[in-house]
ZAMARMI-885752 format. One line per field, with one value per residue (C-alpha): x, y, z; residue in one letter; residue number from 1. Coordinates in Angstrom, 2 decimals, padded with zeros to 5 digits. Layout:
<dogus>
u = X,...;
v = Y,...;
w = Z,...;
type = A,...;
seq = NUM,...;
</dogus>
This chain:
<dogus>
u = 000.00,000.68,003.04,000.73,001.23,-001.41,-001.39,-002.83,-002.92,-003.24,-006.44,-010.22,-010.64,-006.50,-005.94,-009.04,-007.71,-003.98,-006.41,-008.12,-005.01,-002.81,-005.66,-005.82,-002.14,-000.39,002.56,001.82,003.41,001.38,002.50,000.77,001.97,-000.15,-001.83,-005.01,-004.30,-003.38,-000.69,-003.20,-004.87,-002.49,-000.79,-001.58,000.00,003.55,004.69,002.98,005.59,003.77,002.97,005.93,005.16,006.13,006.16,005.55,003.61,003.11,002.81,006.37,008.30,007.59,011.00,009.51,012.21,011.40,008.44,005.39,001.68,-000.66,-000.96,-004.13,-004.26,-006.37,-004.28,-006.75,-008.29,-011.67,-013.95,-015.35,-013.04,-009.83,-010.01,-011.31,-008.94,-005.75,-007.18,-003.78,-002.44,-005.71,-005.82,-002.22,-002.65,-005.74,-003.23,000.48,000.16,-001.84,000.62,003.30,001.64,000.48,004.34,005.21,002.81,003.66,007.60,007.07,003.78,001.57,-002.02,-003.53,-006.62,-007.78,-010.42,-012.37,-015.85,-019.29,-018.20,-017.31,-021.24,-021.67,-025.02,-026.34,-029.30,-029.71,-030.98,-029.61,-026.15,-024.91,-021.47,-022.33,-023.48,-021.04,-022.01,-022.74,-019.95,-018.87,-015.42,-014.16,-016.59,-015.62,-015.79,-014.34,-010.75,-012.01,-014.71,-012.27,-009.13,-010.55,-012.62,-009.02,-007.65,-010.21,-009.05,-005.58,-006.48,-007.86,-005.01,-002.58,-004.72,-005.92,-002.19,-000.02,-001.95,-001.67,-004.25,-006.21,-009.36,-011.40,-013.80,-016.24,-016.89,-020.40,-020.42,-018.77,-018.94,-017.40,-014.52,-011.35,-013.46,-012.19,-014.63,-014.45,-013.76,-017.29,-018.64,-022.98,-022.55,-019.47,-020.72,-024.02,-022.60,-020.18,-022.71,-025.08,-022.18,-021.07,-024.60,-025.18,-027.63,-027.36,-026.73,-028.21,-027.16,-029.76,-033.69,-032.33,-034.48,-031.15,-030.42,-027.34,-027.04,-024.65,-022.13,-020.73,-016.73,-016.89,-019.05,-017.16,-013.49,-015.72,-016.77,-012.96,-011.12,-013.45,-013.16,-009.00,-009.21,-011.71,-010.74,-012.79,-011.55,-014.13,-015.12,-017.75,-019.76,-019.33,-021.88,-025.24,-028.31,-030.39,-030.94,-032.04,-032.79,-030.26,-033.06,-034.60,-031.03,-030.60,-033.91,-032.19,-028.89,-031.01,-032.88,-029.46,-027.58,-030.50,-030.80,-033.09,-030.87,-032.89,-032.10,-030.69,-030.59,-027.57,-027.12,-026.38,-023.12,-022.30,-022.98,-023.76,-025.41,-029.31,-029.26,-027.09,-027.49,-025.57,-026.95,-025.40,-026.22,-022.64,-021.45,-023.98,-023.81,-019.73,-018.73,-021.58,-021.50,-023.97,-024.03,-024.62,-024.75,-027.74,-027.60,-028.97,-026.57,-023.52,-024.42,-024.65,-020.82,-019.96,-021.51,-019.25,-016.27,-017.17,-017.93,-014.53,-012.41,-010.70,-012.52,-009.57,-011.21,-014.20,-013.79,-011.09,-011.82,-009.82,-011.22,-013.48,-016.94,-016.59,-019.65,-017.70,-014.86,-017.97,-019.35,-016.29,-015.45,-019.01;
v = 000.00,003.60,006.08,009.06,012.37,013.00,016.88,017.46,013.68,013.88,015.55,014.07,013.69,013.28,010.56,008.54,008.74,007.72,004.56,003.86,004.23,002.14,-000.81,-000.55,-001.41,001.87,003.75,006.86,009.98,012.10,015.72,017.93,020.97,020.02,023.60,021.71,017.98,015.92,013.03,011.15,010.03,008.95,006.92,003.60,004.00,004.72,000.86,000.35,-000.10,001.35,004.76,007.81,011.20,014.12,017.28,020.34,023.37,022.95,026.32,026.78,024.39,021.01,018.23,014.73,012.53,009.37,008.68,009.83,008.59,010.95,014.10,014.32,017.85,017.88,020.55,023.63,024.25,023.65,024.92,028.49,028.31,027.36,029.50,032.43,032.04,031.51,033.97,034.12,030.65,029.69,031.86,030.78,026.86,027.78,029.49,029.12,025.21,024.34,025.78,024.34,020.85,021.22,022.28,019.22,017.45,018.27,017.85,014.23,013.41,012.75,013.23,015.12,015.31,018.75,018.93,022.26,022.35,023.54,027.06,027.57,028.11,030.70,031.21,029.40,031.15,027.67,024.69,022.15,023.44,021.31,022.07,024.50,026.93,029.74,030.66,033.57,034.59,037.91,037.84,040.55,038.99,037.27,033.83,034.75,033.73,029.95,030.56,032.32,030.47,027.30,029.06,030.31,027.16,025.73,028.15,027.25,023.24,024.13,026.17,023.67,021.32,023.46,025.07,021.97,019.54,017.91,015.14,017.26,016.02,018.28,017.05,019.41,018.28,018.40,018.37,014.82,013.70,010.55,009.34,011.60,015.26,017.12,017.51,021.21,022.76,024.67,022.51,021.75,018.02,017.47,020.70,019.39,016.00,018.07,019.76,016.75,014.51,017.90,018.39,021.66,023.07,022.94,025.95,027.03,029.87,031.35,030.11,026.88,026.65,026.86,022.76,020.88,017.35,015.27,012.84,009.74,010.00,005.70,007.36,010.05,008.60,005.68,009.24,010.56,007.55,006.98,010.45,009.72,006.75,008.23,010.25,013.02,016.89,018.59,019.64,016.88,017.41,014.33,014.62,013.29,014.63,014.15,017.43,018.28,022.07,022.53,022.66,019.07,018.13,018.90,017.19,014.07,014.55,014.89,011.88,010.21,011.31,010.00,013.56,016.45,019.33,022.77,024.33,027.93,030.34,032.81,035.08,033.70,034.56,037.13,034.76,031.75,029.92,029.27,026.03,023.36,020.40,018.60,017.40,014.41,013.15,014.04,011.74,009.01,009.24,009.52,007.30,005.19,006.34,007.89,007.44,004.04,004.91,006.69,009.34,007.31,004.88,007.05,009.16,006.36,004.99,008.52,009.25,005.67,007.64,011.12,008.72,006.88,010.35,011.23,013.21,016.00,015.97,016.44,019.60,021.16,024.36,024.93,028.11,030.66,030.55,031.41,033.34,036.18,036.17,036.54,039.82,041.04,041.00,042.34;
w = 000.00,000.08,002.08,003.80,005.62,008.04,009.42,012.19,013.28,016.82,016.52,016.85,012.92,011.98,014.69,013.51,009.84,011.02,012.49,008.83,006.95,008.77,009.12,005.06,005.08,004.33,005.92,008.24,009.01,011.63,011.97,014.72,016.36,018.91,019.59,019.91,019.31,021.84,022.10,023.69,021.01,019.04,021.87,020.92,017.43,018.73,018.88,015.54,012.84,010.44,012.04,012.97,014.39,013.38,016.30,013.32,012.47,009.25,008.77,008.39,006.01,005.78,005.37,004.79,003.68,001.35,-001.05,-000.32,-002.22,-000.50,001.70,004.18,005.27,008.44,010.57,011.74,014.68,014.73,017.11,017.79,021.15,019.48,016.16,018.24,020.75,017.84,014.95,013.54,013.52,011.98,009.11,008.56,008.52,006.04,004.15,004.52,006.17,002.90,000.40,002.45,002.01,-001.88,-002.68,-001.07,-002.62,-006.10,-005.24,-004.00,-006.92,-003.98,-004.37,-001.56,000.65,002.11,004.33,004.14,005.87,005.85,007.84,003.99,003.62,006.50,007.34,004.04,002.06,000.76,002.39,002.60,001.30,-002.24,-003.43,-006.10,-003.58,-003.07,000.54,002.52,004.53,006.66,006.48,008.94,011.63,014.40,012.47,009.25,010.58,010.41,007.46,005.17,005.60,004.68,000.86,000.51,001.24,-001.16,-004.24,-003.54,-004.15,-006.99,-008.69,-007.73,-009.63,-012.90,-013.06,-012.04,-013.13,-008.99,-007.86,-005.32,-003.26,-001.42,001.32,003.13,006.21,008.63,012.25,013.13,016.67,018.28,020.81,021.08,020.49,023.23,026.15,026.45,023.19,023.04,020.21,020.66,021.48,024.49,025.70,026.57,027.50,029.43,031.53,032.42,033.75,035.71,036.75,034.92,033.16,029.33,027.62,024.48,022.17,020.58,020.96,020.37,016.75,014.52,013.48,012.89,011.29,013.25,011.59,013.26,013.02,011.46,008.91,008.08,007.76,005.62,003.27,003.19,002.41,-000.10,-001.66,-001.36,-003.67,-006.29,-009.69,-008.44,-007.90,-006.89,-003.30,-001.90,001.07,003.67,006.49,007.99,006.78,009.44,010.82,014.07,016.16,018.49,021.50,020.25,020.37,023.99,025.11,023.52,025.73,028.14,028.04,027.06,030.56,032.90,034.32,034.88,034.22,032.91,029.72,029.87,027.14,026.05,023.36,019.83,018.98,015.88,012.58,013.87,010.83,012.10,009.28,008.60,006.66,003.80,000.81,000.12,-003.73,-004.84,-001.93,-002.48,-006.80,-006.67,-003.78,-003.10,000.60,003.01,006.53,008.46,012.26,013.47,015.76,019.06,018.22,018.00,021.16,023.29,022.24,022.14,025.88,026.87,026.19,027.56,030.83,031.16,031.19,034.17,036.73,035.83,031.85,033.00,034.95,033.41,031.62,028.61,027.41,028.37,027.01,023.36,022.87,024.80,022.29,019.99,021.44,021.74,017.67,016.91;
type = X,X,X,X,X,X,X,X,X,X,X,X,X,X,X,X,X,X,X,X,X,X,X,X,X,X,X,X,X,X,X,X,X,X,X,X,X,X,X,X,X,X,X,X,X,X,X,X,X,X,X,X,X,X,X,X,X,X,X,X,X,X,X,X,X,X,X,X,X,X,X,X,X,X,X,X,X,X,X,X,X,X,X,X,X,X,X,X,X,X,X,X,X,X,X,X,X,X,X,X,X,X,X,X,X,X,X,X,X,X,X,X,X,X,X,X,X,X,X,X,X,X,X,X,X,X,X,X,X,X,X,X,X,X,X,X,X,X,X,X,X,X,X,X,X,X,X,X,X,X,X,X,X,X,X,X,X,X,X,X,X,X,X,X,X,X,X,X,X,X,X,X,X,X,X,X,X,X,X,X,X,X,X,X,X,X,X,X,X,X,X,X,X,X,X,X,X,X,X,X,X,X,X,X,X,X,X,X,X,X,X,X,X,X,X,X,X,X,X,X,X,X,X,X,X,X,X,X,X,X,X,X,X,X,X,X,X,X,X,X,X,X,X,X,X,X,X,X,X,X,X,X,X,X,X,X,X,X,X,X,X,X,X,X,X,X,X,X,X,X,X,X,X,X,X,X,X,X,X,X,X,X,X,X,X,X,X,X,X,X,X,X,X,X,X,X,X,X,X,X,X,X,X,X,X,X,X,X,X,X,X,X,X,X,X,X,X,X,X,X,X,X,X,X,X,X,X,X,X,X;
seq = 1,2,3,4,5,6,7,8,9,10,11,12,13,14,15,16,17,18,19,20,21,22,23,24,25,26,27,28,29,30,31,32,33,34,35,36,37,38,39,40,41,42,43,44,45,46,47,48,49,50,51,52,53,54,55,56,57,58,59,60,61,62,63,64,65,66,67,68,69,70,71,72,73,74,75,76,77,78,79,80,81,82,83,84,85,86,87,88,89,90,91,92,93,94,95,96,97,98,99,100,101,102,103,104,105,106,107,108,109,110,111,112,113,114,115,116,117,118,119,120,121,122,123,124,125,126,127,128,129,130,131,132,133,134,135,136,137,138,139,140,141,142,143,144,145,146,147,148,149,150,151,152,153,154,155,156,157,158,159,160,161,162,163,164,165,166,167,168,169,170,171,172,173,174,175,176,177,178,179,180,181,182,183,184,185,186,187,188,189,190,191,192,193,194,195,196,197,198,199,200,201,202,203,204,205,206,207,208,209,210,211,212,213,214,215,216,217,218,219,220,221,222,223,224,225,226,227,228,229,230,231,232,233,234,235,236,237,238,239,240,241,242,243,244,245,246,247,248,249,250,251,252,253,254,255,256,257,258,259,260,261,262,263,264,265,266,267,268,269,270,271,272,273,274,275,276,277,278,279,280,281,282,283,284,285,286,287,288,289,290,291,292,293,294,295,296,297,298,299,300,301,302,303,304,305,306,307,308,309,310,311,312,313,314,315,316,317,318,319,320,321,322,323,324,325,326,327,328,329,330;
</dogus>
């Protein structure tokens, strides 16, 4: 099989794909930074044969000595905490770290893997989003940091691969949930799971009617590895269409936790998108994938996991709540 870069592989979504990869029988070379990843989850891997680590910031030159067959690039943060928090470094993984990773890509005739995401659709006028839809995006609000640097990121795929002739893939990903997401990185779902097993009440932003459609990590890595191995150039949205309001969603945690927490409301933070759902045809016509696990299902193995964490996980408070980093860029 194959030789493969993984950036950002020791985060939720890179240290899953190191998993896939190396099961299928190819080489792997994780590279974090580890601004937001965390050794952790890439632990188990470090015996395996197969699998080195890389400590990098691939925003800065990249050395990868040897052969090399493809190039994931999975290194951004992620979440309205992190990206809010980091403005900087994330516009200049979007920007720089790609570059950095195409040029390598083209010196070593790797095809490579970027994942962009649905912030690339703002707050959509267009529902559910399909990948001809340009988006509607503010980009000197408080999100545009994360929003922008992954359409430019996007554009730069693309004239690697119209100008150079490069094998590019482009996956835009939905909100994915699963083991490994950090507990406290201000995302909907281990927020609310957060705050039941603390005993909290569950915070909404907004009046909890804006949806999301929530992806089971299996199910997307199943959608990306797919993508990898097809002849296709083109961005391709990989997520779960089954949308659900954001207050529904926390009657189902809820119910899931066994306990009788209230639901508090906060304000929505400046261009929060009030929809969000994928549609899937290019996915399902292209790939022949759509998602497997349904969303009961993949709560309760995600709750599990959430449950074993040290006492120290679940308390800890990484950043402060992210909707005042919000108000603050308004």
């Amino acid at each position: 099989m194959g030789r493969a870069l993984v950036t950002g592989a020791a985060g939720f979504l890179g240290s899953h794909l190191c998993d896939r990869l190396i099961a299928e029988g190819h080489e792997v070379i994780g590279m974090d930074n580890l601004i937001t990843g965390d050794l952790k989850n890439i632990e188990h891997l470090f015996k395996n044969e197969k699998f080195t680590f890389y400590n990098h910031d691939v925003s800065n030159f990249i050395h990868v000595p040897g052969d090399l067959d493809y190039i994931l690039h999975f290194a951004s943060p992620a979440s309205p905490i992190d990206y809010l928090k980091i403005p900087i470094q994330t516009l200049k993984v979007g920007s720089l770290g790609t570059h950095n990773c195409l040029g390598l890509a083209l010196a070593k005739g790797a095809r490579i893997l970027v994942a962009s995401t649905s912030e690339i659709y703002g707050d959509p006028h267009v529902h559910p989003q399909t990948e001809d839809y340009w988006g509607n995006v503010n980009p000197v609000g408080p999100r545009g940091v994360y929003d922008e640097a992954k359409r430019f990121q996007e554009a730069m795929t693309m004239a690697y691969h119209t100008y150079h002739g490069l094998e590019t893939r482009i996956v835009r990903i939905f909100n994915t949930y699963g083991p490994r997401m950090r507990l406290n990185d201000g995302r909907v779902l281990p927020a609310f799971i957060g705050q039941a097993l603390r005993g909290e009440d569950l915070t909404i932003f907004g009046d909890g009617s804006q949806t999301r459609s929530f992806c089971y990590v299996d199910d997307l890595i199943e959608g990306i590895y797919r993508l990898l191995l097809s002849d296709h150039a083109q961005p391709v949205n990989i997520g779960n269409p089954d949308e659900i309001s954001i207050g529904d969603f926390a009657e189902e945690i809820i119910k899931l936790t066994g306990t009788d927490q209230k639901v508090v409301y906060k304000e929505l933070p400046v261009d929060d998108p009030t929809q969000r759902r994928p549609d899937i045809t290019k996915a399902q016509n292209i790939l022949g994938w759509e998602p497997k696990v349904n969303r009961a299902e993949g709560l309760k193995i995600t709750y599990e996991y959430f449950k074993s964490l040290p006492s120290e996980e679940l308390y800890k408070k990484e950043h402060k709540d992210f909707s005042q980093y919000a108000r603050k860029n308004k």
